[in-house]
Jmol script that loads the backbone (N, CA, C; Angstrom):
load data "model"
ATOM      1  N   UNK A   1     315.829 -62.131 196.794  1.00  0.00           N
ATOM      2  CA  UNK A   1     315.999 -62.195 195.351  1.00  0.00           C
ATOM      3  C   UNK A   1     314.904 -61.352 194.708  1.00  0.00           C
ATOM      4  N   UNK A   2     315.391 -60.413 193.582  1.00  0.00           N
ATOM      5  CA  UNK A   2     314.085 -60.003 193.111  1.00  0.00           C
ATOM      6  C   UNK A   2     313.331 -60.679 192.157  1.00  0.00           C
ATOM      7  N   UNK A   3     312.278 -59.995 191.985  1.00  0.00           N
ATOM      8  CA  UNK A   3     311.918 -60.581 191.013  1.00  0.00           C
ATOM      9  C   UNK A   3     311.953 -60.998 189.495  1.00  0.00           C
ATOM     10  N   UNK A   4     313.155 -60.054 188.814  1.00  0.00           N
ATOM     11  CA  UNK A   4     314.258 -60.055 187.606  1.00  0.00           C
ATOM     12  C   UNK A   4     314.571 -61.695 187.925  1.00  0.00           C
ATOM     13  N   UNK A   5     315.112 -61.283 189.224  1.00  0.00           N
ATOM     14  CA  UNK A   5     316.288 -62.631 189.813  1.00  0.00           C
ATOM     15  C   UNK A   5     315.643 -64.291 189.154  1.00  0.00           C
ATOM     16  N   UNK A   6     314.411 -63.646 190.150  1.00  0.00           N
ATOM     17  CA  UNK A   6     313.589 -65.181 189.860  1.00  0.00           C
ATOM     18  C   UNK A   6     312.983 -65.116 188.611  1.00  0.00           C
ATOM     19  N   UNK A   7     312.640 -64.302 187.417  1.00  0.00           N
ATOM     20  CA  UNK A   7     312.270 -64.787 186.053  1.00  0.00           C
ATOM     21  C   UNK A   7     313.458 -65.207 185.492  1.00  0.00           C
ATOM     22  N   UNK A   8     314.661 -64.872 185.939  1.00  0.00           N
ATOM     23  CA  UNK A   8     316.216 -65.124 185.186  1.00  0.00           C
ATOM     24  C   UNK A   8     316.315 -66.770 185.535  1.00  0.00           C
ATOM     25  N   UNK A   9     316.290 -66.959 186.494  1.00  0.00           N
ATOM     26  CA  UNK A   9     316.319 -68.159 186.920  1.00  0.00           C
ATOM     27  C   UNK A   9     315.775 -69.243 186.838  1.00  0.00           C
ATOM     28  N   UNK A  10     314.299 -68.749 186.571  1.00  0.00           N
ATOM     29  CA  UNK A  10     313.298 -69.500 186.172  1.00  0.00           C
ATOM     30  C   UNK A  10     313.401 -70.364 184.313  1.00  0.00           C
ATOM     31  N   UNK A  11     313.664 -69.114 183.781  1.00  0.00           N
ATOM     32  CA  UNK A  11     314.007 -69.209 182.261  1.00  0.00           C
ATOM     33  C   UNK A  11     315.437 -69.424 181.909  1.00  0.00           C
ATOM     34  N   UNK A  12     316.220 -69.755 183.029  1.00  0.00           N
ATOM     35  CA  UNK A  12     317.560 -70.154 182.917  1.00  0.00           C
ATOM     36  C   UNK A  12     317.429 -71.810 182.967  1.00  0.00           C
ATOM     37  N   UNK A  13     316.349 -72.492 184.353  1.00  0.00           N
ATOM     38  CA  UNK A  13     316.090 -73.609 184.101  1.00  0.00           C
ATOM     39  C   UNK A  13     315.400 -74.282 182.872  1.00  0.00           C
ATOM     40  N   UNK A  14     314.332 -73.772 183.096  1.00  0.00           N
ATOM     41  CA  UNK A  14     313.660 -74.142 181.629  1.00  0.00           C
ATOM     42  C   UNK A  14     314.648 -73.974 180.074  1.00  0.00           C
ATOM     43  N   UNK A  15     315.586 -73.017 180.068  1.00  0.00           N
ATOM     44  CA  UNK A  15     316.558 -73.305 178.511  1.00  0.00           C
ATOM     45  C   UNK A  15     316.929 -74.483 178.912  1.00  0.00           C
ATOM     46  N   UNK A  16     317.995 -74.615 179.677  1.00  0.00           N
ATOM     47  CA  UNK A  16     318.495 -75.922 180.047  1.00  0.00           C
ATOM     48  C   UNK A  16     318.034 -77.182 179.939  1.00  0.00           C
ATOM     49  N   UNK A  17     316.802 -77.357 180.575  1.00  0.00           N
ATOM     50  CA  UNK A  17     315.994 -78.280 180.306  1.00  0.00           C
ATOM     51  C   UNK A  17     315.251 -78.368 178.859  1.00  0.00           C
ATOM     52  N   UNK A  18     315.101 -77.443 177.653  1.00  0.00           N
ATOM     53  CA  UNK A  18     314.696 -77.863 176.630  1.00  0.00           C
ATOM     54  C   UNK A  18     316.132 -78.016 176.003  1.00  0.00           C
ATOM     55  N   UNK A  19     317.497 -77.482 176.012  1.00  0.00           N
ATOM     56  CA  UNK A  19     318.877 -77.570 175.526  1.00  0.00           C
ATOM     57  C   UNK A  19     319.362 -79.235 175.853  1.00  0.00           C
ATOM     58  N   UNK A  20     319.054 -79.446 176.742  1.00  0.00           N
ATOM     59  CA  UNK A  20     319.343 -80.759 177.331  1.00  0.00           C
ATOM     60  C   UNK A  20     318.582 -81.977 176.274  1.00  0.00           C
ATOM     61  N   UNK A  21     317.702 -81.641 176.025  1.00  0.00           N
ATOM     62  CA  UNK A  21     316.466 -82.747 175.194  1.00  0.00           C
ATOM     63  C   UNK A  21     316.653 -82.176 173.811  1.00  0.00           C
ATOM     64  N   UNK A  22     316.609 -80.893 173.416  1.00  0.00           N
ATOM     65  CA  UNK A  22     316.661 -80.865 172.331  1.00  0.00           C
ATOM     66  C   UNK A  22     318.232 -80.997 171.423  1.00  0.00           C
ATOM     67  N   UNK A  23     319.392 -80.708 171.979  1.00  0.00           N
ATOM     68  CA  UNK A  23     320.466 -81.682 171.617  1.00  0.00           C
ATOM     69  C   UNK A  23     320.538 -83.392 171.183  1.00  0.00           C
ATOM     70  N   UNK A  24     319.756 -83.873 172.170  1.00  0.00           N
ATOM     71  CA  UNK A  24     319.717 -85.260 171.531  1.00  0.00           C
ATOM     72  C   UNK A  24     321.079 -86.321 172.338  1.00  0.00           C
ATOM     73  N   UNK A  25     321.763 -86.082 173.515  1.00  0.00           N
ATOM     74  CA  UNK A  25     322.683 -86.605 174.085  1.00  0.00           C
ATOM     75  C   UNK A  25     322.419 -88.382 174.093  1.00  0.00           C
ATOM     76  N   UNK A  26     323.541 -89.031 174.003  1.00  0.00           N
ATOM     77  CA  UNK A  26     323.807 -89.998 173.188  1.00  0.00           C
ATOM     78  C   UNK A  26     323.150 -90.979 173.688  1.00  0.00           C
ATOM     79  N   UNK A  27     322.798 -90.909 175.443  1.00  0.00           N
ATOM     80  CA  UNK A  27     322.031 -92.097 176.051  1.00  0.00           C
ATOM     81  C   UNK A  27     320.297 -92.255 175.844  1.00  0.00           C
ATOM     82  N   UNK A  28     320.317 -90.734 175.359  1.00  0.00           N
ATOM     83  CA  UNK A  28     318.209 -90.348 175.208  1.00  0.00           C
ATOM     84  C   UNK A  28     318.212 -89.742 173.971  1.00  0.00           C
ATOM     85  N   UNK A  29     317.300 -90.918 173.124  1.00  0.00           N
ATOM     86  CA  UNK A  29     316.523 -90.312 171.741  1.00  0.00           C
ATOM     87  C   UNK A  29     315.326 -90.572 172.483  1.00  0.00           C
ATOM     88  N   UNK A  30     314.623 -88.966 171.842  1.00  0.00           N
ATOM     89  CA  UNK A  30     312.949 -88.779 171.850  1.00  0.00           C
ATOM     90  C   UNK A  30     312.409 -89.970 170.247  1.00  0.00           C
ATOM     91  N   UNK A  31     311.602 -89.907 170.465  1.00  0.00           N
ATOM     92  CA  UNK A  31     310.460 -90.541 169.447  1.00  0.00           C
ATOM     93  C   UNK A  31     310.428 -89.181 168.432  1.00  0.00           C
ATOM     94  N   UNK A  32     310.455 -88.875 166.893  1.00  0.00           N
ATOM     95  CA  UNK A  32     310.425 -87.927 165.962  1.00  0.00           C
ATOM     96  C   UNK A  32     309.496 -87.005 166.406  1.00  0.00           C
ATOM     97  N   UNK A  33     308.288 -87.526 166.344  1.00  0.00           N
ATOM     98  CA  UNK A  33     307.072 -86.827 167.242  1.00  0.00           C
ATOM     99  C   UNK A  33     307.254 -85.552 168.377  1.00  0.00           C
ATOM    100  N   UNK A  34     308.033 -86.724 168.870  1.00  0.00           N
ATOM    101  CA  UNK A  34     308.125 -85.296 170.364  1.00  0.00           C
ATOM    102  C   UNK A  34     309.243 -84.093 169.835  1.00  0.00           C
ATOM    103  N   UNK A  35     310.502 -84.785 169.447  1.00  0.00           N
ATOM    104  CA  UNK A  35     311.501 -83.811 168.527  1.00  0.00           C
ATOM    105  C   UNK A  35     310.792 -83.036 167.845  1.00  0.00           C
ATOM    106  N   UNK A  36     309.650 -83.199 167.257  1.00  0.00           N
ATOM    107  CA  UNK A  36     309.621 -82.035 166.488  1.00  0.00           C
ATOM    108  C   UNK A  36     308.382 -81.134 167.255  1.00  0.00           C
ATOM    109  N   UNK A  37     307.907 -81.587 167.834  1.00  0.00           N
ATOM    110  CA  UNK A  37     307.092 -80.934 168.830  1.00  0.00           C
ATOM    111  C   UNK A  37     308.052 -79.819 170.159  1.00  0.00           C
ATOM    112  N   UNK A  38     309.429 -80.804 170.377  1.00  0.00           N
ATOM    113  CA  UNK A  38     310.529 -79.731 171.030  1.00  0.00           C
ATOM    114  C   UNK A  38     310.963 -78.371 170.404  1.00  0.00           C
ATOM    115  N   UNK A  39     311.440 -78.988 169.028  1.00  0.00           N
ATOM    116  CA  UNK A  39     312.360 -77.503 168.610  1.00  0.00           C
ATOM    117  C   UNK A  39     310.959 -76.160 168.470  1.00  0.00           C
ATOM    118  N   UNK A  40     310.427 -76.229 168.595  1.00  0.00           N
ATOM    119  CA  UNK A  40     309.548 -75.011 168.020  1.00  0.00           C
ATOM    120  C   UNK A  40     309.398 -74.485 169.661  1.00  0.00           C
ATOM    121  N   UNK A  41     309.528 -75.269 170.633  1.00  0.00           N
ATOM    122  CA  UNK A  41     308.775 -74.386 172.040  1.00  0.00           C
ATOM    123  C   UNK A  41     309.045 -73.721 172.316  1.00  0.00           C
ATOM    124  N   UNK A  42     309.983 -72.964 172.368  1.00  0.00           N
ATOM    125  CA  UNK A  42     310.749 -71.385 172.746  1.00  0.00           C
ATOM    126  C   UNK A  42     309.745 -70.023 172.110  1.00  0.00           C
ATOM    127  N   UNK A  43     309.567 -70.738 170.745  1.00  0.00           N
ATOM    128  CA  UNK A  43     308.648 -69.621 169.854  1.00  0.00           C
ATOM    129  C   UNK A  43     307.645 -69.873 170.535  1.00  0.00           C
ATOM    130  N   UNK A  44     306.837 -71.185 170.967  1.00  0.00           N
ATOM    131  CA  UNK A  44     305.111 -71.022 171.155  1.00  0.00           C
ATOM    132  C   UNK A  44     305.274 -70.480 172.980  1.00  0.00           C
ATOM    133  N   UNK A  45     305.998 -70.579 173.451  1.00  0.00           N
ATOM    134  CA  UNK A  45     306.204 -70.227 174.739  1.00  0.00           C
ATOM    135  C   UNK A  45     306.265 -68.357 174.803  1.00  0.00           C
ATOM    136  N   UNK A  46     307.008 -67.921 173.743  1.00  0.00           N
ATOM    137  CA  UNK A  46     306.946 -66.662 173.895  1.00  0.00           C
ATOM    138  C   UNK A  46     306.166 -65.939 173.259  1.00  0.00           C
ATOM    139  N   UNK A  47     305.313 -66.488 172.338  1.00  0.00           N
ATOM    140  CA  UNK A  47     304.387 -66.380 171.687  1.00  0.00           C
ATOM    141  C   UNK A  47     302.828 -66.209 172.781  1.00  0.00           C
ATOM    142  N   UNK A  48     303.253 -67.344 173.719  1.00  0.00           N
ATOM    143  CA  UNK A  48     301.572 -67.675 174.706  1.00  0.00           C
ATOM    144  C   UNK A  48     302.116 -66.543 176.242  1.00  0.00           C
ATOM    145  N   UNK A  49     303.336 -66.158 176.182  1.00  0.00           N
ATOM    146  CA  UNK A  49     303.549 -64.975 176.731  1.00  0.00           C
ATOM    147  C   UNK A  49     303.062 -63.456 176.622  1.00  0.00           C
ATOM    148  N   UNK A  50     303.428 -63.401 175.186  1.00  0.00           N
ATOM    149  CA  UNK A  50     303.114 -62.533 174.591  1.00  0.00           C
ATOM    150  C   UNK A  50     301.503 -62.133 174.233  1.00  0.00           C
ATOM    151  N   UNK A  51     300.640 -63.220 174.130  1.00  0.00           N
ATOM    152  CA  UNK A  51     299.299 -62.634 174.485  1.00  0.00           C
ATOM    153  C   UNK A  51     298.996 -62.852 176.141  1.00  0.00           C
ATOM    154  N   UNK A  52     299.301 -63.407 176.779  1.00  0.00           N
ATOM    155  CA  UNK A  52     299.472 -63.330 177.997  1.00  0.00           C
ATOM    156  C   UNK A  52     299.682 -62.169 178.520  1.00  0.00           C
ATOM    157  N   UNK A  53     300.942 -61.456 178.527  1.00  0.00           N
ATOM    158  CA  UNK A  53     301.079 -60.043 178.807  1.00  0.00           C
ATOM    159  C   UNK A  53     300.183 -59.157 177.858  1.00  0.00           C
ATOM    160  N   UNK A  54     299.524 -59.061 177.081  1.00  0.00           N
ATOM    161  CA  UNK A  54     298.949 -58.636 176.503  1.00  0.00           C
ATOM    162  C   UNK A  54     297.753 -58.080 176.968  1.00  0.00           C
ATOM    163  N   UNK A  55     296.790 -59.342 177.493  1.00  0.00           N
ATOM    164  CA  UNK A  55     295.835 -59.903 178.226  1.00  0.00           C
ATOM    165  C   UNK A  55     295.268 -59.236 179.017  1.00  0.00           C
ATOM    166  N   UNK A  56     296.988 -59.300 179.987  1.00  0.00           N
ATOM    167  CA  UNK A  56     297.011 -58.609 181.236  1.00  0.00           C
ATOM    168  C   UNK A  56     296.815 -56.885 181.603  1.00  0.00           C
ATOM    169  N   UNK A  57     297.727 -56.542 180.446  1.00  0.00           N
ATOM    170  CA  UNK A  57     297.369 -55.130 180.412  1.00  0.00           C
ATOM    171  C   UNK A  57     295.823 -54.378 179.422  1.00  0.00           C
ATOM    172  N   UNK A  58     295.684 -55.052 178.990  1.00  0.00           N
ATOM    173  CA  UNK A  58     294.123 -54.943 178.543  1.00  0.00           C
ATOM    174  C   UNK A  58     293.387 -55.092 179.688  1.00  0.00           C
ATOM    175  N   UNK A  59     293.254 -56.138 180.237  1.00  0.00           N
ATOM    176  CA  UNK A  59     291.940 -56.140 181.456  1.00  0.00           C
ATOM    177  C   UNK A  59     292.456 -55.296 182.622  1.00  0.00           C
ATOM    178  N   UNK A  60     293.487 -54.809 182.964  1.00  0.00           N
ATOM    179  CA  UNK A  60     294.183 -54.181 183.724  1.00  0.00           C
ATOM    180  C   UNK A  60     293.542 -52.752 183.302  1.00  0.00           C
ATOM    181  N   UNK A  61     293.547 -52.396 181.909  1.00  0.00           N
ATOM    182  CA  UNK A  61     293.259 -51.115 181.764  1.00  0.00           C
ATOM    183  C   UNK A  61     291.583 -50.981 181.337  1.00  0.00           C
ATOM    184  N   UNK A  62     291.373 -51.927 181.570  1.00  0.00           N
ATOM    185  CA  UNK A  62     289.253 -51.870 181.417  1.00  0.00           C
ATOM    186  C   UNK A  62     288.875 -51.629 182.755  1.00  0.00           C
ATOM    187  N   UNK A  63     289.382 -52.073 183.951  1.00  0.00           N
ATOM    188  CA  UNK A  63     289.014 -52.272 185.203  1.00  0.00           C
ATOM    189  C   UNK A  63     289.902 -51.191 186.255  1.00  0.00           C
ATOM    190  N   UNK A  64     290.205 -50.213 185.367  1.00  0.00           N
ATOM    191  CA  UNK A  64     291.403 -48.867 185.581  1.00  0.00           C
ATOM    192  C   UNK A  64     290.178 -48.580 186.535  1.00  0.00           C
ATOM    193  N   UNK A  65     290.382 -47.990 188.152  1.00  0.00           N
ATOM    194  CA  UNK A  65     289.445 -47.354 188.301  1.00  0.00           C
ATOM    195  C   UNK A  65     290.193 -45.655 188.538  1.00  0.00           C
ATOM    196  N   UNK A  66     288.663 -45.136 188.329  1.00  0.00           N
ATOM    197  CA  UNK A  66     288.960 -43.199 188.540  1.00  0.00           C
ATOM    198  C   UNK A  66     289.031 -43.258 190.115  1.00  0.00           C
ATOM    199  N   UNK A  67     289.883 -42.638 190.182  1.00  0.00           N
ATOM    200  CA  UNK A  67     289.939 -41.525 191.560  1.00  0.00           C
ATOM    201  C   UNK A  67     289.356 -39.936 191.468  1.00  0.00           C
ATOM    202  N   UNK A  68     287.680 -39.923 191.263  1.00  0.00           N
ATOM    203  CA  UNK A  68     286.745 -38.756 191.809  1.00  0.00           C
ATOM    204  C   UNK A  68     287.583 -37.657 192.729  1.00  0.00           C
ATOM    205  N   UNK A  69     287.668 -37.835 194.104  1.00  0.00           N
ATOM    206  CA  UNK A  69     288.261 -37.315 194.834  1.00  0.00           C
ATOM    207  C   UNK A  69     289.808 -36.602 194.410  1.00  0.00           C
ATOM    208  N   UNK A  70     290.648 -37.308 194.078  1.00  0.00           N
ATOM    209  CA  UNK A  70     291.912 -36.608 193.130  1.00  0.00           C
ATOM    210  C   UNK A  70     291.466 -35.489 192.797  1.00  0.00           C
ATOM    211  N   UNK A  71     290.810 -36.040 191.293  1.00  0.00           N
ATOM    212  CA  UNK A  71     290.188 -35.012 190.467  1.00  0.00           C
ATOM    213  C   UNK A  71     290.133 -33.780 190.655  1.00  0.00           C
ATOM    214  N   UNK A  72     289.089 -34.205 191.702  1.00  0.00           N
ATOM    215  CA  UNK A  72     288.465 -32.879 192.233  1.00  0.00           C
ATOM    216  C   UNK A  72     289.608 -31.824 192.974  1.00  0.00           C
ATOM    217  N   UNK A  73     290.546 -32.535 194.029  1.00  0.00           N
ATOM    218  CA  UNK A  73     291.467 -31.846 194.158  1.00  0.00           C
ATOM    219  C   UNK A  73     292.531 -30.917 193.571  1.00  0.00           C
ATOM    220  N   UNK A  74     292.880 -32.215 192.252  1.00  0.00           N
ATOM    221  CA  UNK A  74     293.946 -31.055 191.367  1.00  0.00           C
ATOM    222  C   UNK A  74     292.911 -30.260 190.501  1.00  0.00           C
ATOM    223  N   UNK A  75     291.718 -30.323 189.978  1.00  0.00           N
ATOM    224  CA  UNK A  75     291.256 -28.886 190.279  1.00  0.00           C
ATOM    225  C   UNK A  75     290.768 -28.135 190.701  1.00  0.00           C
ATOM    226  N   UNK A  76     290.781 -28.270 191.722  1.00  0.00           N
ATOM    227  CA  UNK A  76     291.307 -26.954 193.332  1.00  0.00           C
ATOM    228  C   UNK A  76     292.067 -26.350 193.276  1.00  0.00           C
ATOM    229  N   UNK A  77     293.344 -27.312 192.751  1.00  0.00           N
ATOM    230  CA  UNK A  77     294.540 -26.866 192.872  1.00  0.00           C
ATOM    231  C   UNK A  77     294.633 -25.856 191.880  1.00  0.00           C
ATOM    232  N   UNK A  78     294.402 -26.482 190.355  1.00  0.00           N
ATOM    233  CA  UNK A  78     294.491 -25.609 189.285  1.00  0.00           C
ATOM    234  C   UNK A  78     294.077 -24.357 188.786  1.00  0.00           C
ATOM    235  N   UNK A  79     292.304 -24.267 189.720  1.00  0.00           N
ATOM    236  CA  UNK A  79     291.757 -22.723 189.988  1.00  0.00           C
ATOM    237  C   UNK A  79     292.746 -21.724 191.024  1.00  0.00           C
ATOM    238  N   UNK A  80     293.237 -22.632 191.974  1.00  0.00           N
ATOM    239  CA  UNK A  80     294.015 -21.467 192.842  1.00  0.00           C
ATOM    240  C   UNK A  80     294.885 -20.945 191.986  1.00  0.00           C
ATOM    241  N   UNK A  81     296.135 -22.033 191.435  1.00  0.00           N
ATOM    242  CA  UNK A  81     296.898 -21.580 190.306  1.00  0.00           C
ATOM    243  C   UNK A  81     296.861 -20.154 189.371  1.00  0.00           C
ATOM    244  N   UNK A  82     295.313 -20.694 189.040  1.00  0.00           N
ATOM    245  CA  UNK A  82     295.241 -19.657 187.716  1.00  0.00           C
ATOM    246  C   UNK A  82     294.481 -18.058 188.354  1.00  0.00           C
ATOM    247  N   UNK A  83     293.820 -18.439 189.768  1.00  0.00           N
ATOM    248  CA  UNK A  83     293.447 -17.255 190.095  1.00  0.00           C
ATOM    249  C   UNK A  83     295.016 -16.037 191.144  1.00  0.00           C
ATOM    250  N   UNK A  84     295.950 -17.324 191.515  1.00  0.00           N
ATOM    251  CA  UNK A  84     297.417 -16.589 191.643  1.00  0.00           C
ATOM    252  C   UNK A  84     298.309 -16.063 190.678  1.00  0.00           C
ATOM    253  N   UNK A  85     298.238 -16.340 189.074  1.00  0.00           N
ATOM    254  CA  UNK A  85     298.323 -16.366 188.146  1.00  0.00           C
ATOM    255  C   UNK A  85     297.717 -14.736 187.441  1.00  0.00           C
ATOM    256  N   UNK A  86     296.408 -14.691 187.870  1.00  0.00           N
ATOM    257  CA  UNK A  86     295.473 -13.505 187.675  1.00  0.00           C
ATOM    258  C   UNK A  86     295.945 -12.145 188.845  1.00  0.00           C
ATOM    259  N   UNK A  87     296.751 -12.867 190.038  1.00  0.00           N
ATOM    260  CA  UNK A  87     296.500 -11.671 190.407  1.00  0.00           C
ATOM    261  C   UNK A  87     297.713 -11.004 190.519  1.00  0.00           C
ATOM    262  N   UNK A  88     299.011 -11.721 189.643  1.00  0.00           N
ATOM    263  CA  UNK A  88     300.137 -11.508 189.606  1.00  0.00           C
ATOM    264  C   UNK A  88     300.046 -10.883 188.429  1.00  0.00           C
ATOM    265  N   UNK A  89     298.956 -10.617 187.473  1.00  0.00           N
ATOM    266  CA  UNK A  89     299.307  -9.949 186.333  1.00  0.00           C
ATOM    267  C   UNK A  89     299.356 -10.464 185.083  1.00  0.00           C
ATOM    268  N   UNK A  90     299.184 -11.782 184.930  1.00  0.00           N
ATOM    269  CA  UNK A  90     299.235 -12.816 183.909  1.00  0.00           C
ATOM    270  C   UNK A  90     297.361 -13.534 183.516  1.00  0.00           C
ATOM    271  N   UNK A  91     297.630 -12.809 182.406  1.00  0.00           N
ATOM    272  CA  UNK A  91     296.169 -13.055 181.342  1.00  0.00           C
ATOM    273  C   UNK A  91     295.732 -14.583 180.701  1.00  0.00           C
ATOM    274  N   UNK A  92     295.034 -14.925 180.509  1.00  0.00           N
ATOM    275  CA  UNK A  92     294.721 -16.535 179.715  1.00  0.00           C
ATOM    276  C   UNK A  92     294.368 -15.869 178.723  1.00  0.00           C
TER     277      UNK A  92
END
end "model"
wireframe off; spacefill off
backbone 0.3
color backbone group
């Protein structure tokens, strides 16, 4: 299963399970309290996602590390370029 699979699935249970409670089916009343603490969770859930992923790609991109070595390679690469470039006849 990928991993689509399993967030689909995951958030397929969880609707269900707040659809189930927050309907109100005839054998289970919540206490007002919790009802109204239910209908809003979808928003604070995607809401605590949403800085969540947020979060993630922030500290993800502070702790980016350089690859030195690369670097240095593509420009190696890019002097050969421009000195094949030079000797084909083509000016900067």
């Amino acid at each position: 299963m990928t991993k689509l699979g399993q967030w689909l699935c995951g958030l397929a249970l969880l609707g269900s399970a707040w659809a189930a409670l927050a309907l109100a089916p005839p054998g289970l009343r919540l206490p007002a309290p919790y009802r109204q603490a239910l209908l809003p969770l979808p928003v604070y859930l995607l809401v605590a996602f949403g800085c969540y992923s947020l979060a993630t790609v922030g500290y993800r991109l502070a702790t980016f590390n350089d690859c030195e070595e690369a670097a240095a390679e593509l420009q190696e690469h890019i002097c050969a370029a421009r000195e094949d470039l030079r000797r084909r006849g083509l000016r900067f």
